[in-house]
BAMAR-544922 format. One record per atom (N, C-alpha, C): residue number from 1; x, y, z. Coordinates in nm, 2 decimals, decimal comma, padded with zeros to 4 digits. Example, Ala and Ser with C-alpha at 12.3 -4.5 7.8 and 13.67 -1.06 7.14 Angstrom:
BEGIN
[1; [01,32; -00,57; 00,78]] [1; [01,23; -00,45; 00,78]] [1; [01,32; -00,33; 00,78]] [2; [01,28; -00,22; 00,71]] [2; [01,37; -00,11; 00,71]] [2; [01,29; 00,00; 00,79]] 
# end
This chain:
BEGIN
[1; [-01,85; -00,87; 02,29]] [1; [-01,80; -00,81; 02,16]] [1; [-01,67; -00,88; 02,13]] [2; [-01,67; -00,90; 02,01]] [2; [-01,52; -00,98; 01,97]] [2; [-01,43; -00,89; 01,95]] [3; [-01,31; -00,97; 01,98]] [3; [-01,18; -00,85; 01,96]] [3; [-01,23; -00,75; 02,02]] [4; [-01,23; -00,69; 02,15]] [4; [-01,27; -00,61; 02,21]] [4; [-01,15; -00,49; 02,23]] [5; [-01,03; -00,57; 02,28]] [5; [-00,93; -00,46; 02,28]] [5; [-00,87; -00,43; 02,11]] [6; [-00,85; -00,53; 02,04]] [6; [-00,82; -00,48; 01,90]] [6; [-00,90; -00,35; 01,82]] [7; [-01,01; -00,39; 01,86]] [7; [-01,16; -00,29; 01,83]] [7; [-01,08; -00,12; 01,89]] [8; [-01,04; -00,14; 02,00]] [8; [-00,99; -00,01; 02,06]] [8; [-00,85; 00,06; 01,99]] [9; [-00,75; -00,09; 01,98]] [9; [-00,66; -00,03; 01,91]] [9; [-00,68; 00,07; 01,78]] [10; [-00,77; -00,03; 01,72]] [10; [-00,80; 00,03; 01,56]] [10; [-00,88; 00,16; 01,56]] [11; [-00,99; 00,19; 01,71]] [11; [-00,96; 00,34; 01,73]] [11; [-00,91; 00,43; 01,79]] [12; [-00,83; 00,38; 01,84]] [12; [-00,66; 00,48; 01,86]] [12; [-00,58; 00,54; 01,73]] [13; [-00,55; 00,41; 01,69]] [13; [-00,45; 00,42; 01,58]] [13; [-00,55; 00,52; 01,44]] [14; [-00,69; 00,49; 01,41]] [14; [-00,70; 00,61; 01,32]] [14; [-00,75; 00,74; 01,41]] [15; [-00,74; 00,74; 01,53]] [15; [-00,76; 00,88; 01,57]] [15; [-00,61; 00,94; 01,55]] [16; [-00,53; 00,83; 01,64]] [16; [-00,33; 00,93; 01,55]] [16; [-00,36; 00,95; 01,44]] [17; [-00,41; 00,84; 01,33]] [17; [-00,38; 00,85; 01,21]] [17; [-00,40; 00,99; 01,12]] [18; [-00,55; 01,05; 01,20]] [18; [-00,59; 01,18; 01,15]] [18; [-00,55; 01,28; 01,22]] [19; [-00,54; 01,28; 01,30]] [19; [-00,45; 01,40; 01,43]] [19; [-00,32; 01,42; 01,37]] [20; [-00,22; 01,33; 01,32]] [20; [-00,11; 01,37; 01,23]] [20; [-00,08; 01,42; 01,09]] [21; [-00,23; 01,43; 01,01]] [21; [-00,21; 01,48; 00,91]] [21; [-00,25; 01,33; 00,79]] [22; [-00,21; 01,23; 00,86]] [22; [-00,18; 01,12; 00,74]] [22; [-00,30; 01,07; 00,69]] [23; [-00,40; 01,12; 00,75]] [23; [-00,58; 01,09; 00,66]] [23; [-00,64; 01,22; 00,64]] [24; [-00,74; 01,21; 00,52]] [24; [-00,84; 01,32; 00,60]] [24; [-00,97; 01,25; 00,54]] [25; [-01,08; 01,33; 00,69]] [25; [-01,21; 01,26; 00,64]] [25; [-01,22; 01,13; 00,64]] [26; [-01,27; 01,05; 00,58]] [26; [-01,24; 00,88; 00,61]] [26; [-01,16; 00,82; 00,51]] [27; [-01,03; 00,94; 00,46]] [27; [-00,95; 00,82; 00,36]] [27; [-00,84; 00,78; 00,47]] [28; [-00,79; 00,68; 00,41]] [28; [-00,74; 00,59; 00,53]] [28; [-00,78; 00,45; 00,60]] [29; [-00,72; 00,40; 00,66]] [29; [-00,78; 00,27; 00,73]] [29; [-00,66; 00,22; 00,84]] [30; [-00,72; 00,15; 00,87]] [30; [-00,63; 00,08; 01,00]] [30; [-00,67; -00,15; 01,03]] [31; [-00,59; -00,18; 01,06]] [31; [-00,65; -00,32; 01,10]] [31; [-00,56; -00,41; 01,18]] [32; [-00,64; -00,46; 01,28]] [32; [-00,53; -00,51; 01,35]] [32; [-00,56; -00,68; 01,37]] [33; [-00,46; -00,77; 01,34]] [33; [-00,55; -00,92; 01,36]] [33; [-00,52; -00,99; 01,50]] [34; [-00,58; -01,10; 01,47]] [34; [-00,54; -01,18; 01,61]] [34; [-00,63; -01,29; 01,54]] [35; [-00,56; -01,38; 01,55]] [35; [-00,55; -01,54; 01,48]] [35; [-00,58; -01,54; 01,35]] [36; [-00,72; -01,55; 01,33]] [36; [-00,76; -01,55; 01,20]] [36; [-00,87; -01,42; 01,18]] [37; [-00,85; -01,39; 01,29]] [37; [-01,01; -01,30; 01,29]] [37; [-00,93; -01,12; 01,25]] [38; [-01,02; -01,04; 01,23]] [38; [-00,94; -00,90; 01,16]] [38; [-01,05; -00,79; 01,25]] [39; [-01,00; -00,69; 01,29]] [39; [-01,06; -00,58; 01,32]] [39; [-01,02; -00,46; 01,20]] [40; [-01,11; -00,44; 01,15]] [40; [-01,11; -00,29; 01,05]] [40; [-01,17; -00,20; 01,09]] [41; [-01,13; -00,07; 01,02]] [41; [-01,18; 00,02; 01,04]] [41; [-01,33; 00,01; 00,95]] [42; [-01,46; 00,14; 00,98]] [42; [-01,56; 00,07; 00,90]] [42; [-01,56; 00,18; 00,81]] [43; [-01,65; 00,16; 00,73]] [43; [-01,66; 00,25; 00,56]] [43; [-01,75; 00,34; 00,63]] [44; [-01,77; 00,48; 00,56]] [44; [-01,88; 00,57; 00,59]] [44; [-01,86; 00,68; 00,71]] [45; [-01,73; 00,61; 00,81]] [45; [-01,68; 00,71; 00,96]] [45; [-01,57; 00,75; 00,94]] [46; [-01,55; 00,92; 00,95]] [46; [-01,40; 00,97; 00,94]] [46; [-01,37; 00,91; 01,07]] [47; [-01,19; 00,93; 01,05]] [47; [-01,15; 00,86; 01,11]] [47; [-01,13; 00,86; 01,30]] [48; [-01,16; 01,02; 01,29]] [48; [-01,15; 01,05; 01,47]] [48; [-01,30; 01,06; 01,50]] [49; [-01,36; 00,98; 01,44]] [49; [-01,52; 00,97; 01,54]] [49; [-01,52; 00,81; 01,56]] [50; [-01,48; 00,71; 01,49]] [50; [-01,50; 00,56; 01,48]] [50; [-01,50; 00,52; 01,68]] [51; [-01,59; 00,47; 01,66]] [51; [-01,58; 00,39; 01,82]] [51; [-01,57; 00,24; 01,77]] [52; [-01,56; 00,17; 01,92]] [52; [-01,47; 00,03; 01,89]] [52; [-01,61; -00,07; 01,82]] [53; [-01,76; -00,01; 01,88]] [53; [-01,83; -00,10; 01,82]] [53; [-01,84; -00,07; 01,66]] [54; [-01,79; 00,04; 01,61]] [54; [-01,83; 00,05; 01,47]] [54; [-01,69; -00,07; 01,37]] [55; [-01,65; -00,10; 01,46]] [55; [-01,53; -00,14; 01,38]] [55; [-01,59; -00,30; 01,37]] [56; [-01,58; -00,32; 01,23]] [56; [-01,63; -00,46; 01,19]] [56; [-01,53; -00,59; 01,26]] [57; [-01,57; -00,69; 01,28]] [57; [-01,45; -00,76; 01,25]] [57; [-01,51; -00,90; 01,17]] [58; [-01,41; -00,93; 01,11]] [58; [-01,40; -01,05; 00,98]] [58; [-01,30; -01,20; 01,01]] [59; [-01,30; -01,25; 00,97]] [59; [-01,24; -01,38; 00,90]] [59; [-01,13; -01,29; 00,83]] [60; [-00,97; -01,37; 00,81]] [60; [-00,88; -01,39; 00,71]] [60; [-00,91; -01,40; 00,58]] [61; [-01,04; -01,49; 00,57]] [61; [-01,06; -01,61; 00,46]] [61; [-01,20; -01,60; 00,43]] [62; [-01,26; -01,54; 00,55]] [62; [-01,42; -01,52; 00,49]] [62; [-01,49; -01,41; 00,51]] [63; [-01,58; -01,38; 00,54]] [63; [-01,68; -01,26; 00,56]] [63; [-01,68; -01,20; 00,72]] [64; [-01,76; -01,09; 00,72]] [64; [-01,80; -01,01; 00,84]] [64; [-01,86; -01,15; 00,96]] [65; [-01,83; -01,12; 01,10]] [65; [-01,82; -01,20; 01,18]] [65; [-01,90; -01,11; 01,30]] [66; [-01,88; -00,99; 01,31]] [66; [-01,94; -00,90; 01,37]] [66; [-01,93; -00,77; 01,31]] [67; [-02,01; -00,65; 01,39]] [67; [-02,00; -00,53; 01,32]] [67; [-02,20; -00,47; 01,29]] [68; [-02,16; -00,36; 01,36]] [68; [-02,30; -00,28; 01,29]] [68; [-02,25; -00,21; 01,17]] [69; [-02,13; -00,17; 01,14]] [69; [-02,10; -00,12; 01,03]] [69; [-02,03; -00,19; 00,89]] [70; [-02,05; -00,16; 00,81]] [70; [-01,99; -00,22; 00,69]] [70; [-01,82; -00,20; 00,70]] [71; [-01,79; -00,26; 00,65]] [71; [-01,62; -00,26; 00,66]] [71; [-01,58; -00,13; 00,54]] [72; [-01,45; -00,09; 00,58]] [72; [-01,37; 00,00; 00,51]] [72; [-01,36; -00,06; 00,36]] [73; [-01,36; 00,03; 00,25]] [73; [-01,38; -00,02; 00,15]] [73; [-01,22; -00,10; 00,07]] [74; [-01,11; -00,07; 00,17]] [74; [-01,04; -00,14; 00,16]] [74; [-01,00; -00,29; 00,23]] [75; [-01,09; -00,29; 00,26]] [75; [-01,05; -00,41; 00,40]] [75; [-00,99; -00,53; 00,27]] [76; [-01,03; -00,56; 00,17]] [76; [-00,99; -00,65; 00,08]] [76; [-00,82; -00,61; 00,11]] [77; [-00,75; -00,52; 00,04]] [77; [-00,67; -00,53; 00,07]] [77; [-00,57; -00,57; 00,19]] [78; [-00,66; -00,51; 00,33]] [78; [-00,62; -00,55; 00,45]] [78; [-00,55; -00,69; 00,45]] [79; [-00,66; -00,78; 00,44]] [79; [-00,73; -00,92; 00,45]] [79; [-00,56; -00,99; 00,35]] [80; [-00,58; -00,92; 00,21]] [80; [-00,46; -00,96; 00,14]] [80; [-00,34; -01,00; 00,17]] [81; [-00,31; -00,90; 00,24]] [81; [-00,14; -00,88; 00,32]] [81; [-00,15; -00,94; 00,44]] [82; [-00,27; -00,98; 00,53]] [82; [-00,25; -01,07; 00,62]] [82; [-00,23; -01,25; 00,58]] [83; [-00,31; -01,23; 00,45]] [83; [-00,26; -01,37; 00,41]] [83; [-00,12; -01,38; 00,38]] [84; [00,00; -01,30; 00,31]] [84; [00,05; -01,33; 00,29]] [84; [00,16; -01,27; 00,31]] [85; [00,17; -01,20; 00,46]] [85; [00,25; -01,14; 00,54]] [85; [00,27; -01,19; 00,69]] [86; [00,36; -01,19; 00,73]] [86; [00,34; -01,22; 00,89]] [86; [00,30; -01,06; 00,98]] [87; [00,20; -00,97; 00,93]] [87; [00,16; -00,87; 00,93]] [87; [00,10; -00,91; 01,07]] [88; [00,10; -00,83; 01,19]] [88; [-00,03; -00,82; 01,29]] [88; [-00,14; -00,71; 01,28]] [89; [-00,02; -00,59; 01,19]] [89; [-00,14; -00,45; 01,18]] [89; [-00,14; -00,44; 01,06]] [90; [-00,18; -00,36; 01,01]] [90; [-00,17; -00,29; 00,84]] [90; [-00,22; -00,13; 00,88]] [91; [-00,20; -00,04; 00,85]] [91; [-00,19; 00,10; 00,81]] [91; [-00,23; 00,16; 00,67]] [92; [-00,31; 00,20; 00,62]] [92; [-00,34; 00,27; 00,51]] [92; [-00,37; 00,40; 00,55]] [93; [-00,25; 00,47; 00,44]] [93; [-00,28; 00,60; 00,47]] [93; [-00,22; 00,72; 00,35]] [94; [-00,29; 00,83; 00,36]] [94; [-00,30; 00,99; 00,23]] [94; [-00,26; 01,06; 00,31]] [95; [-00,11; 01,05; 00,32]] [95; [-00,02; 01,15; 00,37]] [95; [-00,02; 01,22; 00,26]] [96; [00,04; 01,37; 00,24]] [96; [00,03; 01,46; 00,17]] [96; [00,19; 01,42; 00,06]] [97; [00,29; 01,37; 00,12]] [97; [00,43; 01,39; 00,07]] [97; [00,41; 01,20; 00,03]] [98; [00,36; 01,11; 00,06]] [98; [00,28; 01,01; -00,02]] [98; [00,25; 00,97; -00,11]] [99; [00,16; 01,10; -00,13]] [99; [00,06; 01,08; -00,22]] [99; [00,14; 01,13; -00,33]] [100; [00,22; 01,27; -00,31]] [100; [00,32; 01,29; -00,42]] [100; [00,42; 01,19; -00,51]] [101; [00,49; 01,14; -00,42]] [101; [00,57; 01,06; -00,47]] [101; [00,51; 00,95; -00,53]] [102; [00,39; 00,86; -00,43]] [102; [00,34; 00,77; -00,57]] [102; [00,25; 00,84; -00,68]] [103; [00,29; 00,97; -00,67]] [103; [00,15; 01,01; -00,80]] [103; [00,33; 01,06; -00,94]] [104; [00,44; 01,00; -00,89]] [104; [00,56; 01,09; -00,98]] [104; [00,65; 00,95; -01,02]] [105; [00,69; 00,87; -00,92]] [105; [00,79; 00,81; -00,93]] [105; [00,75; 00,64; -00,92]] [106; [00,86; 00,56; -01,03]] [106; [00,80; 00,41; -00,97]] [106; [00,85; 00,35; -00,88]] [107; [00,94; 00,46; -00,78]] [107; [01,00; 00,41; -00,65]] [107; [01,05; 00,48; -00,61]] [108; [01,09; 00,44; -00,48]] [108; [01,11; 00,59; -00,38]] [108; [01,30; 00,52; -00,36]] [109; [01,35; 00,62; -00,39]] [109; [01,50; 00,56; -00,37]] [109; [01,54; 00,58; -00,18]] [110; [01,61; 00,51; -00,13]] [110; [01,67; 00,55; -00,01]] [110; [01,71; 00,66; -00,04]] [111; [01,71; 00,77; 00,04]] [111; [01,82; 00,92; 00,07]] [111; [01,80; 00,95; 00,24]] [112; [01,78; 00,84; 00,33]] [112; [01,80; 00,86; 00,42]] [112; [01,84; 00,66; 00,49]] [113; [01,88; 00,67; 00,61]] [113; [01,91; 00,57; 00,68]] [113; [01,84; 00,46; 00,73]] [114; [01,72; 00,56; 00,76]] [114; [01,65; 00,51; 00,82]] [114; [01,56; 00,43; 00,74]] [115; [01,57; 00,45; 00,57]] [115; [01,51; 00,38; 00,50]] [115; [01,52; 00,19; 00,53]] [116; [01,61; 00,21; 00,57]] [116; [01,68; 00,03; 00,59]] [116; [01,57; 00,01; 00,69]] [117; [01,50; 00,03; 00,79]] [117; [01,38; -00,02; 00,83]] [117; [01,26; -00,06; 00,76]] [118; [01,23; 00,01; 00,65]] [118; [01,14; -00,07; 00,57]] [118; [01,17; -00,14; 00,44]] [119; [01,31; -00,15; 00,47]] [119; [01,33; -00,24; 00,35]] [119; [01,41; -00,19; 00,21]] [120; [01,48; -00,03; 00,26]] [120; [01,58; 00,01; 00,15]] [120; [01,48; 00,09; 00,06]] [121; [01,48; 00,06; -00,06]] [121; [01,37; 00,13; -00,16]] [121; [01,24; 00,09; -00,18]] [122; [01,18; 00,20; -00,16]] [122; [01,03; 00,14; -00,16]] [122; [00,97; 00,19; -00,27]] [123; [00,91; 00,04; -00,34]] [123; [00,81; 00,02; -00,47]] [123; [00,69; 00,13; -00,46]] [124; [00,68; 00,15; -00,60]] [124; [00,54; 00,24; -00,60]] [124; [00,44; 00,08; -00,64]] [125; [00,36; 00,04; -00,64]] [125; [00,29; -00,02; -00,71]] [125; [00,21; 00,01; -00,87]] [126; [00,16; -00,03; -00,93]] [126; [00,15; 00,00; -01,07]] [126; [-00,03; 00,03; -01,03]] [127; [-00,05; 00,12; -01,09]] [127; [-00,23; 00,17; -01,07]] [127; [-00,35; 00,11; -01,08]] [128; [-00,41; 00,04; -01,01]] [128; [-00,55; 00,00; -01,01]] [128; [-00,67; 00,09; -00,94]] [129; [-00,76; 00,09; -00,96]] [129; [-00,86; 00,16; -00,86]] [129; [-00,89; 00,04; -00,76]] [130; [-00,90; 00,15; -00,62]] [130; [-00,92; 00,14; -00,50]] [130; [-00,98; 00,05; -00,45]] [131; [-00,96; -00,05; -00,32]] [131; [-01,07; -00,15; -00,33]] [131; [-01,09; -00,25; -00,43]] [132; [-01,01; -00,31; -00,52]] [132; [-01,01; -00,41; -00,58]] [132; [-00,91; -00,51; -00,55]] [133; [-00,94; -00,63; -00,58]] [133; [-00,85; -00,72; -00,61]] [133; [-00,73; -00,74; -00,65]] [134; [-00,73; -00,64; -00,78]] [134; [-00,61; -00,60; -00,87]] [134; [-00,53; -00,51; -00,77]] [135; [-00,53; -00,42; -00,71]] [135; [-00,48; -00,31; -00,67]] [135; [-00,45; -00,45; -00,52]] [136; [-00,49; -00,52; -00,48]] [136; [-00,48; -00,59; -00,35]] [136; [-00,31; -00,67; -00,40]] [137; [-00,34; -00,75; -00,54]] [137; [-00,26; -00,82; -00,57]] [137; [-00,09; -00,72; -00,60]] [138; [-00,15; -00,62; -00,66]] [138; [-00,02; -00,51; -00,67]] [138; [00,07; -00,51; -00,55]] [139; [-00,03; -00,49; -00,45]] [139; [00,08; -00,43; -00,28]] [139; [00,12; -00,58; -00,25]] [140; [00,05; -00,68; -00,27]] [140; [00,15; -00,79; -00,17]] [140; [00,29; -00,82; -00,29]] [141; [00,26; -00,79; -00,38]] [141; [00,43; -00,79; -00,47]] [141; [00,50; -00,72; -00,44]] [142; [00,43; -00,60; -00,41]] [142; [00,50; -00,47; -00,38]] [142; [00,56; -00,49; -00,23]] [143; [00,48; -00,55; -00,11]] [143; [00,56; -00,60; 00,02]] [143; [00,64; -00,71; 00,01]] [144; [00,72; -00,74; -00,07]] [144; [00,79; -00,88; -00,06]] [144; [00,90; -00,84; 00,02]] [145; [01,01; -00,85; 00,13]] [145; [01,10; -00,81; 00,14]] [145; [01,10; -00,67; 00,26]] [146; [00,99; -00,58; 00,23]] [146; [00,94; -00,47; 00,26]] [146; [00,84; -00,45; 00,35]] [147; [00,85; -00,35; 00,44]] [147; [00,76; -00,30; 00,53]] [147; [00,64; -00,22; 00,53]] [148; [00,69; -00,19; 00,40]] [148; [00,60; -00,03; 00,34]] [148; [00,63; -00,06; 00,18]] [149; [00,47; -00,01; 00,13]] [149; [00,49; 00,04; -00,03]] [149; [00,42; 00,14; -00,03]] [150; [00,44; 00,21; -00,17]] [150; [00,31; 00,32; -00,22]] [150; [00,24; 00,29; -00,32]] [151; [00,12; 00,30; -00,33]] [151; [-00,01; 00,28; -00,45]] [151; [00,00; 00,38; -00,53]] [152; [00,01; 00,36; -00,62]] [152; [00,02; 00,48; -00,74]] [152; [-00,08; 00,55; -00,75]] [153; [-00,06; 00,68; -00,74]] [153; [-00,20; 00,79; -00,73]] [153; [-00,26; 00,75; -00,64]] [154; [-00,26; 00,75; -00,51]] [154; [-00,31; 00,69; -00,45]] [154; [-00,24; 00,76; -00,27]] [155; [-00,14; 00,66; -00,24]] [155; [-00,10; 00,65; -00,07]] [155; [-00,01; 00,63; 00,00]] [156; [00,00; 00,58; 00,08]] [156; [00,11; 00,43; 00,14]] [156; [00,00; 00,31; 00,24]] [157; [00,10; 00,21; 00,24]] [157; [00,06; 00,13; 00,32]] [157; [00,20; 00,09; 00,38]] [158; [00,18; 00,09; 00,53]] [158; [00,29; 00,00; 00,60]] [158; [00,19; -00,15; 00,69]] [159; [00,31; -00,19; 00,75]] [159; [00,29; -00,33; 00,79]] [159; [00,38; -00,32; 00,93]] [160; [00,32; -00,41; 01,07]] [160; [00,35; -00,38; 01,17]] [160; [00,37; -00,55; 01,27]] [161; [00,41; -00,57; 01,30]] [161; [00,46; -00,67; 01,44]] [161; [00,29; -00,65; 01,55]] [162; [00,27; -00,49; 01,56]] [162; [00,16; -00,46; 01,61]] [162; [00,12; -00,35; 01,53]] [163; [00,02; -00,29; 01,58]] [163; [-00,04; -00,14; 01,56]] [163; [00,05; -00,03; 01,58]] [164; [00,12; -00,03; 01,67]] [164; [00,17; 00,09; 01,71]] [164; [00,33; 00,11; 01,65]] [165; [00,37; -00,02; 01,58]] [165; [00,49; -00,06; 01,45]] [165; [00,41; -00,02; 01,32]] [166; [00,33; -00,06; 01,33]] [166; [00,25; -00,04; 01,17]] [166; [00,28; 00,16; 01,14]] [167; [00,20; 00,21; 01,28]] [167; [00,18; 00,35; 01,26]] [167; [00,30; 00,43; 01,25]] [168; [00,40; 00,37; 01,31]] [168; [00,56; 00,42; 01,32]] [168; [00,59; 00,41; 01,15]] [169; [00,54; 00,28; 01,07]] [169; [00,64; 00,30; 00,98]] [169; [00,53; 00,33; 00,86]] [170; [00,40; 00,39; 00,91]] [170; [00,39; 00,50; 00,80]] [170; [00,43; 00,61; 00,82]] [171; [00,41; 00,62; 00,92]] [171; [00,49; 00,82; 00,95]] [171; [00,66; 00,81; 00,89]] [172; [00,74; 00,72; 00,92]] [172; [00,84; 00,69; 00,86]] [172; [00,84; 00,72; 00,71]] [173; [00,73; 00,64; 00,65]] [173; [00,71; 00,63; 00,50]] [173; [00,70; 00,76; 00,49]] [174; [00,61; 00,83; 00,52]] [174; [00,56; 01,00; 00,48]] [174; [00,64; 01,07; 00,54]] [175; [00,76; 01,02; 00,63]] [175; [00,88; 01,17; 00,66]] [175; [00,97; 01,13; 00,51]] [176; [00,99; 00,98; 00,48]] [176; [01,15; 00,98; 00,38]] [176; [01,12; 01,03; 00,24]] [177; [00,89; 01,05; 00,24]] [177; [00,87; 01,07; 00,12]] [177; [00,87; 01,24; 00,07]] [178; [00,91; 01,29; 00,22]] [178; [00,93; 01,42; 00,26]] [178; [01,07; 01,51; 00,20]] [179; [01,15; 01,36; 00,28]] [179; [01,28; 01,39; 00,26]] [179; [01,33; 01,41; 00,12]] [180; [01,29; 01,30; 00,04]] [180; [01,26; 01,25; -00,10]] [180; [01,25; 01,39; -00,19]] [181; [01,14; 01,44; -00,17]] [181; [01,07; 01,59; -00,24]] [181; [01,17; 01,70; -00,20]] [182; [01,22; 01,73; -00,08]] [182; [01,30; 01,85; -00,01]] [182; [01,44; 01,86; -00,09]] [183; [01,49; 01,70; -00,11]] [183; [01,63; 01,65; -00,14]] [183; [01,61; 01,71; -00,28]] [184; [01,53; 01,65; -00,38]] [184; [01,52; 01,67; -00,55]] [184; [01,52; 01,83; -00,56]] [185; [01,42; 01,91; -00,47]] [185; [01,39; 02,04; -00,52]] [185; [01,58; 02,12; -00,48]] [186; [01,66; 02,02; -00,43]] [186; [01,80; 02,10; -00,42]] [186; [01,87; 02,06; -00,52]] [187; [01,85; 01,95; -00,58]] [187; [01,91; 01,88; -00,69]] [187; [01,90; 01,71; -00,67]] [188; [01,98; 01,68; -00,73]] [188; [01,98; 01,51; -00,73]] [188; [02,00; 01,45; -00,60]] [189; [01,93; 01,40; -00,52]] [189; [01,99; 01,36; -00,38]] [189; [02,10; 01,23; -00,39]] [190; [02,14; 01,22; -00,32]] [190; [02,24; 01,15; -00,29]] [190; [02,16; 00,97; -00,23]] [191; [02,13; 00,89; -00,33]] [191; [02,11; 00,76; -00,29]] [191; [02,17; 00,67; -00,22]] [192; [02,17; 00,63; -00,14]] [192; [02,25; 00,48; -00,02]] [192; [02,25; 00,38; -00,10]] [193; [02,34; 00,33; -00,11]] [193; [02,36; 00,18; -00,20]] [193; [02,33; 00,05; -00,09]] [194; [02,34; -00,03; -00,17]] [194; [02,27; -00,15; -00,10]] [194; [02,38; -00,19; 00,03]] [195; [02,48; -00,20; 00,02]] [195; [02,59; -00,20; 00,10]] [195; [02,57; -00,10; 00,23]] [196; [02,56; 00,03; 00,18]] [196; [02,54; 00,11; 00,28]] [196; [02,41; 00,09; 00,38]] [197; [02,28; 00,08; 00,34]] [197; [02,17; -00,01; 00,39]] [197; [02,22; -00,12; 00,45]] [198; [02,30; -00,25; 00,42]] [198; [02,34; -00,34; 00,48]] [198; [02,39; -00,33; 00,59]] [199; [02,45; -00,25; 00,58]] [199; [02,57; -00,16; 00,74]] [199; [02,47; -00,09; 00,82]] [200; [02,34; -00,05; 00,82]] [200; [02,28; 00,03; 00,88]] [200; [02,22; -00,10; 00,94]] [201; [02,14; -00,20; 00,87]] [201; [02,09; -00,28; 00,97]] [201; [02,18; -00,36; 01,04]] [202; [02,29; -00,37; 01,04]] [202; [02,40; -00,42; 01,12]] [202; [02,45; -00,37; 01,24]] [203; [02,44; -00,23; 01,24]] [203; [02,48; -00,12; 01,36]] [203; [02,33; -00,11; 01,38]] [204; [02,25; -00,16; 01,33]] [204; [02,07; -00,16; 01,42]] [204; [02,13; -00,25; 01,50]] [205; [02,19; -00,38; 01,53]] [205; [02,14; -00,47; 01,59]] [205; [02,25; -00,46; 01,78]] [206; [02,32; -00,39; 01,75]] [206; [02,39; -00,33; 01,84]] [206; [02,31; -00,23; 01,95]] [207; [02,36; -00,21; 02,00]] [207; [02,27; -00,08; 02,16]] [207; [02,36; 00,04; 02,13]] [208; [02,42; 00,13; 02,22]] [208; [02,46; 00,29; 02,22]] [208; [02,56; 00,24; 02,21]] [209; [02,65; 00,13; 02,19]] [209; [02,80; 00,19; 02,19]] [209; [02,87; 00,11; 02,06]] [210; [02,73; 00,05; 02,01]] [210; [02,78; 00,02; 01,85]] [210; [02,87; -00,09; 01,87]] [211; [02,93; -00,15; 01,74]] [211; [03,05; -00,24; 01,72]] [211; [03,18; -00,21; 01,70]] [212; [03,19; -00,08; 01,76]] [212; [03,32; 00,01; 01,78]] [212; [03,36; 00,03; 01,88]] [213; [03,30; -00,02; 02,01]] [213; [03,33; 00,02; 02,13]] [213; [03,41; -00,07; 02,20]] [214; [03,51; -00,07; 02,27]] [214; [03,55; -00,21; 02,32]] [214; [03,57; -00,22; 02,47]] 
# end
């Protein structure tokens, strides 16, 4: 079986994916690559039953390579962001506080710190339906720079070094889009300027005693 351990990752990661809230039923997806080849999740399986043989795997650049099941009906997008990301995982997922913010705003402003992990403010993308091309081309503009975007009416997608980075910085996405909603219903939150973001990944690159310690 090809990609054997990938096949496994991709059902781990959408059994977290549904166990935390961030899918339900089979919206959602997961994919993990290795060279050119892609493990997706497949179309038609919620996400905490998928076993590793149901998970298709593909080409970058071409078609299904293995698989009893048809691929997730987003895998187009998957495939997108691998071309044009140094992506290893991809994450698609309908978190609840997500789905809000891209169904309200055309960007999610920083109001927390930890936004500087995916890249400061994150893009909503402009609305295509699901599974298209159009909607594929939206998110890689929308990743330029960034770790995470949201699909308008729609989701998020993050992007990962592996799987288990990808899954960190959607739950990421769906806590700041949390934060986002909690902050406005008190009033106008308080935005981080780019400067301030700058300084956060700067004191990232330090350990516990920071660039203050001497």
């Amino acid at each position: 079986m090809l990609l054997e351990q990938e096949r496994r990752d991709v059902c781990l990661t959408a059994r977290r994916l549904a166990d935390s809230g961030l899918a339900q039923h089979e919206g959602g997806s997961v994919s993990v690559r290795s060279g050119d080849w892609v493990a997706v999740t497949p179309a038609g399986v919620p996400l905490d039953r998928i076993e590793p043989a149901d998970c298709p795997v593909l080409s970058v650049d071409a078609g299904v390579l293995e698989g009893r099941r048809e691929p997730s009906a987003e895998t187009i997008l998957h495939t997108a962001v691998y071309r044009a990301t140094d992506a290893a995982a991809v994450v698609q997922a309908h978190g609840h506080h997500a789905a809000v913010v891209a169904a309200a705003l055309a960007e999610l402003p920083p109001v927390h710190h930890r936004a500087a992990r995916l890249g400061g403010a994150i893009p909503v993308t402009d609305y295509a339906t699901y599974g298209t091309g159009q909607l594929s081309d939206h998110l890689v503009k929308a990743l330029k720079g960034k770790r995470a975007a949201l699909l308008a009416n729609h989701g998020g997608v993050a992007i990962g070094a592996d799987v288990d980075e990808a899954l960190a910085n959607a739950r990421l996405l769906e806590w700041l889009c949390g934060v986002y909603i909690g902050a406005r219903a008190l009033g106008g939150p308080r935005i981080l300027t780019e400067d301030e973001l700058a300084a956060v990944r700067d004191r990232d690159t330090y350990g516990w005693g920071g660039p203050d310690i001497v």
